[in-house]
C-alpha positions as CSV (number, residue, x, y, z in Angstrom):
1,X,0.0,0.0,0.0
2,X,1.5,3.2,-0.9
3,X,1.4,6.1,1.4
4,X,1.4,8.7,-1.2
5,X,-1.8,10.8,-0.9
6,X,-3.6,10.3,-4.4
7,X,-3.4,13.1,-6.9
8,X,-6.7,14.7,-8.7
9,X,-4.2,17.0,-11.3
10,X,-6.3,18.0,-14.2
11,X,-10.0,16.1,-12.8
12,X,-13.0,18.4,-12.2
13,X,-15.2,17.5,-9.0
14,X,-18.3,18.4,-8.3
15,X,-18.6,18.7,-4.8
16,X,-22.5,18.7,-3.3
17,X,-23.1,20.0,-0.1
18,X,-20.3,22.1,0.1
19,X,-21.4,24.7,2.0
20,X,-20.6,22.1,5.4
21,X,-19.8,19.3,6.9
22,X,-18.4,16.6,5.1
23,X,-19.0,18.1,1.3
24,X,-16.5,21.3,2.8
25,X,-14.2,19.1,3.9
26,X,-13.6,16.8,0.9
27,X,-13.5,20.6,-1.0
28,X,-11.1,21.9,1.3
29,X,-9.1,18.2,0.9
30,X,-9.2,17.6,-2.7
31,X,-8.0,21.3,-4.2
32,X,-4.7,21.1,-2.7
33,X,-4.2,17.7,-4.5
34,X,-4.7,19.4,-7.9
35,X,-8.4,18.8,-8.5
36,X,-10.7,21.8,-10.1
37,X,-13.5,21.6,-7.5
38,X,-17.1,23.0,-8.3
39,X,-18.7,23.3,-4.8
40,X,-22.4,23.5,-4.5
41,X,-24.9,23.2,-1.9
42,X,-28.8,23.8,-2.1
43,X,-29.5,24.3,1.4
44,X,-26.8,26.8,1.6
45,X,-25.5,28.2,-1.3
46,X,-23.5,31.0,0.4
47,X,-21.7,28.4,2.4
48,X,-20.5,27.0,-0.7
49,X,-19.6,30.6,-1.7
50,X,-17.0,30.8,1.2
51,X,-16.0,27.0,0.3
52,X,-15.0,28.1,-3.0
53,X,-12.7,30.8,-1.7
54,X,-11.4,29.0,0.8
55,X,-10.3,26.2,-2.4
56,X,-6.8,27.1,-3.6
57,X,-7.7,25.6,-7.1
58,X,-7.3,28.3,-9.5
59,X,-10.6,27.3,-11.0
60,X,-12.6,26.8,-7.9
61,X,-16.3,27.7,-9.0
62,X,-19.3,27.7,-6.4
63,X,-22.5,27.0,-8.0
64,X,-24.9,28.0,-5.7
65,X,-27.9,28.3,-8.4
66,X,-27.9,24.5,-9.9
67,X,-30.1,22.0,-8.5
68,X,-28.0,19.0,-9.2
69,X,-31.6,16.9,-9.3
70,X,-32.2,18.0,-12.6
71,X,-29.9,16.1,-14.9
72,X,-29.8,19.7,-17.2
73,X,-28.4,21.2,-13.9
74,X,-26.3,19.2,-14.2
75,X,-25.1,19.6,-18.2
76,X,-25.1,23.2,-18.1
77,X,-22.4,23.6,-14.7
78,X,-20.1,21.1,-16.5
79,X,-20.2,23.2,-19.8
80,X,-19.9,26.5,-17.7
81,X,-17.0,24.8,-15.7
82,X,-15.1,23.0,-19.4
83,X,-15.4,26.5,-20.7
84,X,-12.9,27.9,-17.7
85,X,-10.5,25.3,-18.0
86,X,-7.4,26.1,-20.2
């Protein structure tokens, strides 16, 4: 078993219930390991806000108006997020 913490360099996650709890921390956990987090939260979507500028990922986005539900929700954050990576 290797004890090298596993990288995320160039992956986008979507992280849902970001705004606390477990969803902040696996935000907070995954940016510094290169992923591009997307934090969202329905319950509260300006606690996802301050998640996403806690995220040291250059292209942290919160998304605090998708319902993640709705499969076109979905669609439409992935294009917006595709469209701000280089």
């Amino acid at each position: 078993m290797s004890s090298e913490p596993i990288s995320f360099d160039g992956q986008v996650v979507i992280v849902t219930g970001a705004g606390n709890g477990l969803g902040r921390s696996y935000a907070l956990g995954l940016a510094p390991r290169g992923a591009e987090v997307v934090c969202n939260d329905l319950v509260e979507p300006n606690l996802a806000l301050a998640t996403a500028e806690q995220v040291e990922s250059n292209c942290a986005r919160a998304c605090d108006r998708s319902n993640f539900a709705v499969p076109e929700s979905i669609n439409e954050e992935l294009r917006l997020v595709s469209d701000r990576m280089p």
